[in-house]
N, C-alpha and C positions, 0 to 999 in steps of 0.2 A: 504494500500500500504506500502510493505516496502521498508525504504529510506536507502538505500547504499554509502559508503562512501569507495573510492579506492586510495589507498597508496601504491605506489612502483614509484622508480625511472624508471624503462623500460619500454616506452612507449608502443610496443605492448605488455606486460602484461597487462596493463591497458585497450588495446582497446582489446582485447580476451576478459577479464571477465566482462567488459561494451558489448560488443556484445553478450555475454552468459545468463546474470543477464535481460538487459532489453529488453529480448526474451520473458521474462517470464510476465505475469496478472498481478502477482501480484507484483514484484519487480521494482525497478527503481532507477539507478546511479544517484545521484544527485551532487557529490562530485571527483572530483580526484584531487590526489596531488600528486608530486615527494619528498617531504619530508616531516619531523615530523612538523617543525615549519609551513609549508605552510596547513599542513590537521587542526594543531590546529584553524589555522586563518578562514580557511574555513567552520569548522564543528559548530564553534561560531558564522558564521553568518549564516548558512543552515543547520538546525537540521537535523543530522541522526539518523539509528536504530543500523546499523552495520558498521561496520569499518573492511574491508579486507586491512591486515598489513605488510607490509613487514619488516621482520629487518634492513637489510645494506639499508638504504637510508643519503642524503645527509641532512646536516641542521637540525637535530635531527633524529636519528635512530627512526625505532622500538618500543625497548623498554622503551627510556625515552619517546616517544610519548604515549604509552599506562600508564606511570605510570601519565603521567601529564590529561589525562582522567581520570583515576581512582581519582587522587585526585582532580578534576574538581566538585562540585556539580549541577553544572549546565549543566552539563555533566555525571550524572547521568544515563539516559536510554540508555548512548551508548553504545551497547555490541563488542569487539575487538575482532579478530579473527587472530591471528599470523599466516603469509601464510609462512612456512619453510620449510626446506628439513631436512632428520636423521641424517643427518651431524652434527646439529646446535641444540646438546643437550643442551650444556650449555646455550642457549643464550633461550632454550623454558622453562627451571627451571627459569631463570630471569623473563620470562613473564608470568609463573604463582603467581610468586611475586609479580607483577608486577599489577597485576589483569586483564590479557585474559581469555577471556571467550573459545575459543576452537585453534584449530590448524588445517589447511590444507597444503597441502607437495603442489607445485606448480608443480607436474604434474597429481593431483586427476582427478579424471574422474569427465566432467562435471554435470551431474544427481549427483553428492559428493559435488560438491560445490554450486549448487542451493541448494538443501536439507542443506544444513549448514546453509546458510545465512537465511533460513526459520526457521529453528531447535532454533538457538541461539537468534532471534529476538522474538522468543514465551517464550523465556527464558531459555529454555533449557541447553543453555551454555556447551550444548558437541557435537561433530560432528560423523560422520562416527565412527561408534563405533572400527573398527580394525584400523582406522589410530589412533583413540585414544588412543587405549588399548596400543598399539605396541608403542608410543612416552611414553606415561608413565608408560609404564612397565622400560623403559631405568632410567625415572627422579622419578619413586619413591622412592628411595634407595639415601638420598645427598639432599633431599630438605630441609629435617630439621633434628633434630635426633625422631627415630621412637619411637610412646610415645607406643607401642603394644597394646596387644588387653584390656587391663583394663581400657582404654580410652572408650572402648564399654558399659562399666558398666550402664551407665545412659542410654541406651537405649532399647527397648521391644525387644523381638524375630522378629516381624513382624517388625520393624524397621530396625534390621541387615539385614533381606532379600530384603527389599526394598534396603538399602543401599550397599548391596552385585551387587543388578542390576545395580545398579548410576554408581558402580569403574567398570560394563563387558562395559559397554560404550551407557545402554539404556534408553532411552527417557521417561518421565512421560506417555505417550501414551504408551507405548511398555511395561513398569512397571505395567500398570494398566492391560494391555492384558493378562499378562505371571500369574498374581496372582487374575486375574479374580477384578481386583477393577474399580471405574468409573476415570475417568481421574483425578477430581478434589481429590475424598479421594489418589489417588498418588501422586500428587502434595503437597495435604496437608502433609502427610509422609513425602514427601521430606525436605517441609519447615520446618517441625520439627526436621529433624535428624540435620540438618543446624546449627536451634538456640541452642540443646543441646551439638552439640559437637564443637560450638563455631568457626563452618567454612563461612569464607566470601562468597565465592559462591560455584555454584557445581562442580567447577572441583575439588577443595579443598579437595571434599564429596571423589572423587574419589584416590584424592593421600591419605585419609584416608583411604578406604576402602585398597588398596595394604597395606599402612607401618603396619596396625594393621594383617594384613596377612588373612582380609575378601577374599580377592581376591588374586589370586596365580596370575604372570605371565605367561600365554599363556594359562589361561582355557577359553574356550569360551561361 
């Protein structure tokens, strides 16, 4: 069962995606809160898997709630999902700083945000691949200065292709599919490209793939 955790100040926000989520087998809200400091209080006494985030809330936004998880050990398996609109560039470069694991626009179609909270809790840590591509194609360019492609040097041929999949927005199942591998040897790629080019998780993998220019904005 995955355990869910929902963050936004508007109260029918909350009961939409609690009515959506525990619709589902296998999912289940076990958490809501109207701000950062009330989800930390809550999530420390009822382990979650995922954490659907709102920015603008009262009593700790967003983003210091998501940075105070990441630097939480004990809070380690909780993956964050920044629920934002394209308006709120700058504040989705903070939360990959910040350590979010993916992004939803709050008015995704709901089979987009079941499949998220699925996706990122397997580890996945990216969502709908076109809502992803489209947010960081905007925030590749300013998230840090671009180290180009000789930053790729330490890695194999079959490594750039796998990691050319990671920045189009596709899932270790989808990477195994597309280059004919079993789930686990894509995963393992994954986890390799990770530790040699010294990225905290995979969305990281993906603002790599763009700044070294693996990935062009808007190829599909």
């Amino acid at each position: 069962m995955i355990r869910v955790a929902l963050a936004d100040d508007q109260l029918l926000v909350r009961a939409g995606f609690r009515a959506l989520l525990d619709a589902e087998d296998d999912i289940e809200v076990l958490v809501e809160a109207a701000g950062g400091e009330e989800l930390l209080r809550r999530i420390r006494e009822t382990p979650v898997d995922v954490v659907l985030m709102d920015i603008r809330m009262p009593e700790g936004d967003g983003l210091w709630a998501t940075e105070e998880i990441a630097a939480d050990p004990h809070l380690a398996g909780v993956h964050v999902v920044i629920v934002t609109t394209f308006e709120l560039d700058d504040y989705v470069a903070r939360a990959v700083r910040a350590g979010a694991a993916g992004f939803l626009v709050k008015d995704t179609e709901p089979a987009d945000l079941v499949r998220a909270v699925r996706v990122v809790a397997a580890g996945d840590a990216l969502l709908s691949p076109g809502v992803t591509r489209r947010l960081l194609e905007r925030l590749a360019v300013g998230l840090r200065e671009a180290p180009g492609s000789a930053a790729l040097d330490g890695i194999t041929e079959r490594e750039r292709e796998v990691l050319r999949l990671v920045g189009l927005g596709l899932t270790n199942d989808e990477i195994a599919e597309r280059l004919f591998l079993s789930p686990l040897t894509a995963k393992t790629h994954v986890s390799r490209i990770m530790a040699k080019l010294h990225a905290r998780d995979r969305v990281h993998l993906v603002v790599i793939a763009y700044e070294t220019g693996l990935v062009a904005p808007g190829w599909q």
